[in-house]
NUDREN-779054 format. One record per residue (C-alpha): residue in three letters; x, y, z. Coordinates in steps of 0.05 Angstrom, whole numbers, plus 5000, padded with zeros to 4 digits. Last residue first. Example, Ala and Ser with C-alpha at 12.3 -4.5 7.8 and 13.67 -1.06 7.14 Angstrom:
! residues 2
SER527349795143 ALA524649105156 
! end
This chain:
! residues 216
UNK801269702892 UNK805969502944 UNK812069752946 UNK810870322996 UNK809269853041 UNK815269413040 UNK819669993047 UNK815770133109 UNK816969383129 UNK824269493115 UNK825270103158 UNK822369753223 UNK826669243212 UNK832669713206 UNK831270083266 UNK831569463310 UNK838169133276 UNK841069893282 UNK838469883359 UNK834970373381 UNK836571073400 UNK834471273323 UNK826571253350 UNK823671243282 UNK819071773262 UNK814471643194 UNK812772243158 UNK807672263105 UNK803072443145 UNK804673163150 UNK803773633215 UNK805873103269 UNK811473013233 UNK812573753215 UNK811873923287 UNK818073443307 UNK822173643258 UNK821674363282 UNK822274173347 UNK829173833340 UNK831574433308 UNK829474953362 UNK833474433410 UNK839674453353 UNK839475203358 UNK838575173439 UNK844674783451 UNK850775183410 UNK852175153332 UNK859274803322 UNK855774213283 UNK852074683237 UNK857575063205 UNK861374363185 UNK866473953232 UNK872873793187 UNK872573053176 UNK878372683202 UNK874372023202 UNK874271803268 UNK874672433301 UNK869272733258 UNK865272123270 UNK865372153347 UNK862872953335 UNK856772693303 UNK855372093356 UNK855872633414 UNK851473143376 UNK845772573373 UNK846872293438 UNK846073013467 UNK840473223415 UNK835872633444 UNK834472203385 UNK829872263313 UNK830471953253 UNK824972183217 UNK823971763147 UNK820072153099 UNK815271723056 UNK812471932982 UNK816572632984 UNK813473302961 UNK812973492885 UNK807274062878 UNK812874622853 UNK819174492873 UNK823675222869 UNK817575702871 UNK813075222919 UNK818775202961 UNK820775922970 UNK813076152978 UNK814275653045 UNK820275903058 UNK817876623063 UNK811876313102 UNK816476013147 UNK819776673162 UNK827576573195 UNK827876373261 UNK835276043261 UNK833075423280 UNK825875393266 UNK826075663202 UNK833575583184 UNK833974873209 UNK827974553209 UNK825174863148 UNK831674753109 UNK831574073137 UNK824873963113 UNK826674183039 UNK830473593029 UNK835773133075 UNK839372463056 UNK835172302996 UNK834571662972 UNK831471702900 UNK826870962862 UNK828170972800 UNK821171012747 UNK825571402693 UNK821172042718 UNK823471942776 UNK829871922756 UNK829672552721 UNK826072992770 UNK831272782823 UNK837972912782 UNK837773502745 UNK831873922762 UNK830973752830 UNK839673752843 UNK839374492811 UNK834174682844 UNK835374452910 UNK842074812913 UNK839375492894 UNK834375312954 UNK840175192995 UNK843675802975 UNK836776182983 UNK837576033056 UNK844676153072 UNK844676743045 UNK837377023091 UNK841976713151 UNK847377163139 UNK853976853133 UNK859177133183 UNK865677343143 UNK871277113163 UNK868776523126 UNK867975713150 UNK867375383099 UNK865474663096 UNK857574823094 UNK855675353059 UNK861475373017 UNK862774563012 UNK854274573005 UNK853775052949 UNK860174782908 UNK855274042919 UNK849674382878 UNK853874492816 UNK856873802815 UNK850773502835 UNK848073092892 UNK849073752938 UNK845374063001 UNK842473593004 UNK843372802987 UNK843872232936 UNK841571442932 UNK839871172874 UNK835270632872 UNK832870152815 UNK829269572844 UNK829868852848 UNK828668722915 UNK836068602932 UNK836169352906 UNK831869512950 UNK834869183009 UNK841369532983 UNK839270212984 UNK835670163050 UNK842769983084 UNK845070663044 UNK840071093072 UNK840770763142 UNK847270853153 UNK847971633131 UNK841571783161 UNK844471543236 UNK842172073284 UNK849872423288 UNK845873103271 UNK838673243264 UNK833372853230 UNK831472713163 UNK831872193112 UNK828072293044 UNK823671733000 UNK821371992929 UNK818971382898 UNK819471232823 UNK814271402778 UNK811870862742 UNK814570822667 UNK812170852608 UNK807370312571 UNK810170212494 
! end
């Protein structure tokens, strides 16, 4: 008995109200039109354990100010558990993972953003994930004003309380921005889509990448 290919590892980045939600799922189905297994989860969270972390790191919002060393090795403490319970094994299965956010967030957001040490992130990913890095990362990327306009349009809408992040002023979501920026033109495994588009527009562009990384 042959086992399985590995799966695909494919993450969704960018910064807030860019449109990852939308387009991770939309992916999910044209795979799964295509025939193949797909599950789509996110970070912080994607496990019972992991998603405690996020609703404290990021639905909270404590008397206490959270220091921005916490809030890092909570997301890492996140990771792990979601890596080693849910990512790990469907890969392994040969399923296809949709991630809404991995460890470039974390390096976008409290490297750059809050200016904590990349190289003590750096030493922090390799302990928590080893060699894995994604296949394909999807960049959504749009000016932060449309982006942070479309994110607090959705909390109306939906009733949702606004997280940690989303209250964050200007220049932390500029410093952001950056950061994903220099890891795409860092790493070649990102791909940058211009998320001021149309969703027709960005969504063709998304299925001939898909189609890419399904060929042999």
């Amino acid at each position: 008995m042959t086992s399985n290919p590995r799966g695909k590892f494919i993450t969704f980045e960018g910064g807030e109200g860019v449109g990852k939600s939308t387009n991770i799922h939309w992916c999910a189905d044209w795979l799964t039109a295509q025939n193949i297994d797909v599950i789509v989860t996110r970070e912080p969270g994607g496990t019972p354990i992991a998603e405690l972390i996020r609703n404290k790191l990021l639905k909270a919002h404590h008397a206490e100010p959270m220091v921005p060393m916490a809030e890092l090795l909570l997301m890492f403490a996140a990771r792990a558990q979601h890596l080693e319970a849910v990512i790990l094994p469907a890969l392994s299965q040969g399923t296809w993972v949709l991630c809404d956010r991995f460890t470039d967030s974390t390096i976008a957001y409290q490297g750059f953003g809050r200016g904590l040490d990349l190289s003590s992130i750096e030493t922090l990913k390799t302990l928590v994930q080893g060699t894995l890095e994604p296949d394909c990362t999807l960049l959504l990327d749009a000016p932060i004003e449309v982006g942070m306009a479309r994110a607090h349009g959705r909390s109306v809408a939906t009733g949702e309380a606004t997280d940690r992040f989303e209250i964050e002023q200007l220049a932390f979501f500029e410093r952001v921005r950056d950061g994903f920026q220099t890891l795409a033109a860092t790493h070649s495994r990102f791909v940058t889509l211009d998320a001021t588009q149309t969703l027709d527009d960005i969504q063709a562009e998304l299925a001939i990448r898909l189609n890419l990384l399904r060929a042999p």
